[in-house]
C-alpha positions in Angstrom: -20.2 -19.9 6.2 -17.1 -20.3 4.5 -14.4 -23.6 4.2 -10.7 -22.9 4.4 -9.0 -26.2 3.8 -5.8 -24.9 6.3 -4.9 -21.4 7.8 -3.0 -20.1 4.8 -5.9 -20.3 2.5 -8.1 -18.3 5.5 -5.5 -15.8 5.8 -5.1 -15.0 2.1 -8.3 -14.7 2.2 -8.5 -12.0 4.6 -5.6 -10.0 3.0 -7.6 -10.3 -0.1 -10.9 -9.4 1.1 -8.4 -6.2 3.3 -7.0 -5.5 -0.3 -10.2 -4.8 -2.4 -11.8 -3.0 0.4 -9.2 -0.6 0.3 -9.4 -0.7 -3.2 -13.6 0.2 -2.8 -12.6 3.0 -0.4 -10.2 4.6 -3.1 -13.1 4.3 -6.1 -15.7 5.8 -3.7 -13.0 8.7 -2.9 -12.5 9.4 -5.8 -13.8 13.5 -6.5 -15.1 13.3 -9.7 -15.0 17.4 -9.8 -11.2 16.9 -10.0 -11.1 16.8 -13.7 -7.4 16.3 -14.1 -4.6 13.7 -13.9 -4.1 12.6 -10.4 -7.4 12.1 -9.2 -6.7 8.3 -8.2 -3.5 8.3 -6.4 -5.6 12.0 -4.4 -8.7 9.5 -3.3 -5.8 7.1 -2.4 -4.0 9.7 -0.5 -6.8 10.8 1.3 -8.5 7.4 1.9 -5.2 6.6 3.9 -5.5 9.6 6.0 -9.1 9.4 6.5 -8.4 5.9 7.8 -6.1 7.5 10.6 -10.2 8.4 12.0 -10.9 4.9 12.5 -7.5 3.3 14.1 -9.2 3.2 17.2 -11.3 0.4 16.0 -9.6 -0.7 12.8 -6.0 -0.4 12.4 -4.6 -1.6 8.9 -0.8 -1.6 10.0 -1.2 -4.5 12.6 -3.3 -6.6 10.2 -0.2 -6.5 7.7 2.3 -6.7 10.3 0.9 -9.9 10.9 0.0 -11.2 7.5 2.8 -9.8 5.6 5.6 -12.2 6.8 3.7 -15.0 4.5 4.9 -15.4 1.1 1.3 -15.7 -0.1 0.4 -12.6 1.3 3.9 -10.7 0.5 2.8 -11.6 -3.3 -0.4 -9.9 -3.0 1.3 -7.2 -1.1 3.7 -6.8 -4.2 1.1 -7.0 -6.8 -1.2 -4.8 -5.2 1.7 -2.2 -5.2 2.4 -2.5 -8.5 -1.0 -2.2 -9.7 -1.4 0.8 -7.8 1.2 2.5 -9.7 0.4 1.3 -12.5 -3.2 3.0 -12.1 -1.6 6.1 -10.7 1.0 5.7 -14.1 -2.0 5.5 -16.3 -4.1 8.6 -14.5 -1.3 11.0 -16.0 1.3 11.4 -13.1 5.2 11.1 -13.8 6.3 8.0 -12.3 8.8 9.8 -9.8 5.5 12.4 -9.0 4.0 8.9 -8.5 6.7 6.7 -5.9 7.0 10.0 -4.1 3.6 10.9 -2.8 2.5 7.1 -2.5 5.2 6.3 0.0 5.2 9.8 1.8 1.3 9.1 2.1 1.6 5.6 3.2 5.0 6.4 5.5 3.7 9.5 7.4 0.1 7.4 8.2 2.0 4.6 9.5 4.1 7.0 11.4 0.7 8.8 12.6 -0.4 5.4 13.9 2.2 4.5 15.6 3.4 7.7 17.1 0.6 9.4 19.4 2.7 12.6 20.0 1.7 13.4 15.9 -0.5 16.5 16.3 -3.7 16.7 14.1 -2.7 19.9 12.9 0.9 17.7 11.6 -1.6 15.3 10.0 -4.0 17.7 8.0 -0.4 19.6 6.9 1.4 16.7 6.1 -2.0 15.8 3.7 -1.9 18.5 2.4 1.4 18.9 1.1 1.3 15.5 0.0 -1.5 16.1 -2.0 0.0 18.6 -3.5 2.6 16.8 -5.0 -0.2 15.6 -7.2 -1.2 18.7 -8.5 1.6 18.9 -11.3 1.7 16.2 -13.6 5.4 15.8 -14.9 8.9 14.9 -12.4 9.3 16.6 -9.1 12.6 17.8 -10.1 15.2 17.6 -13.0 17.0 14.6 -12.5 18.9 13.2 -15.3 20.9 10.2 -14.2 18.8 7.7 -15.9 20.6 4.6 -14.0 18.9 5.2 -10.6 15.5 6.1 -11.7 12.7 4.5 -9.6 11.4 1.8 -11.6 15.1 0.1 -11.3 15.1 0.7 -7.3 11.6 -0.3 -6.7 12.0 -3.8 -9.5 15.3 -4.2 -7.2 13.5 -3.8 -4.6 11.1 -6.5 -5.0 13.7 -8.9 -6.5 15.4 -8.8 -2.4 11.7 -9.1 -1.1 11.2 -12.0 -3.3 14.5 -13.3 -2.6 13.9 -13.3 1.2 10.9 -14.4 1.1 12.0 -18.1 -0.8 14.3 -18.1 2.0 12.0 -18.1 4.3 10.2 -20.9 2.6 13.5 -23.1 2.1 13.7 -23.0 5.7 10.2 -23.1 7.1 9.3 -26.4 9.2 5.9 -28.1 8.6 3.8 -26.4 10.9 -0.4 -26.4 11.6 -1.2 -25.1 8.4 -2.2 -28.3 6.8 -5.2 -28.8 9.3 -8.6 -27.9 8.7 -10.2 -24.9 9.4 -14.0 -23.6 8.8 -15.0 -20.5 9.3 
């Protein structure tokens, strides 16, 4: 049994506990026969499809539709993103190679969940294209304007996330979250 002393701390909880089982689903997805860069972000890619199986019973997109509006969990959220690229950096992709195929792979399976008139035949094409983008390590295509590269949309990104998100806290009322809750 565990003690939460107030709901925040038992929801953090679950979006950690969501975070690194994802996390364990990616390491045991990983195909070890895939000596090359890009195995990571390919277990990742196909752990989020493989997940589509399951949505009958488990559906990630409504657990972080309901956690993700808490600036607690947002900075998880944030770190956990980063950290995947990072990881998918470090496995030998090009960082554009990288933003691309994450956010196609995580776009198209929230799509897939949410849309019911998404063939199974889309789905195992859309994977596999998407995979696909991982099988060449350096940029998708020649882009040279430096200014708009990825890293300074997604860091901007974050900086409005953040930014709403302290909003939100200036102007949150005291709610329930200071009573106690066991679990």
């Amino acid at each position: 049994m565990h003690h939460f002393n107030n709901r925040t701390e038992l929801l953090v909880s679950v979006a950690e506990d969501a975070i690194e089982d994802f996390r364990n689903q990616v390491n045991d997805n990983i195909d070890l026969a895939e000596n090359r860069p890009g195995k990571l972000l390919r277990a990742y890619i196909r752990t989020l499809f493989d997940n589509l199986e399951y949505q009958d019973s488990y559906d990630p997109a409504q657990l972080w539709s309901v956690l993700a509006p808490m600036p607690e969990i947002t900075d998880l959220l944030i770190d956990d993103a980063a950290r995947w690229r990072d990881d998918f950096i470090a496995d030998g992709l090009n960082p554009d190679r990288v933003t691309v195929a994450m956010h196609a792979a995580k776009s198209f399976v929230h799509e897939a969940q949410l849309d019911p008139g998404i063939s199974t035949e889309s789905i195992a094409r859309a994977k596999s294209v998407i995979l696909a983008l991982t099988n060449e390590t350096g940029p998708l295509v020649d882009v040279s304007d430096t200014e708009n590269s990825f890293d300074d949309v997604e860091e901007a990104e974050v900086e409005e996330l953040e930014s709403a998100t302290d909003d939100k806290d200036s102007d949150k009322e005291s709610g329930d979250d200071s009573k106690d809750s066991s679990v």
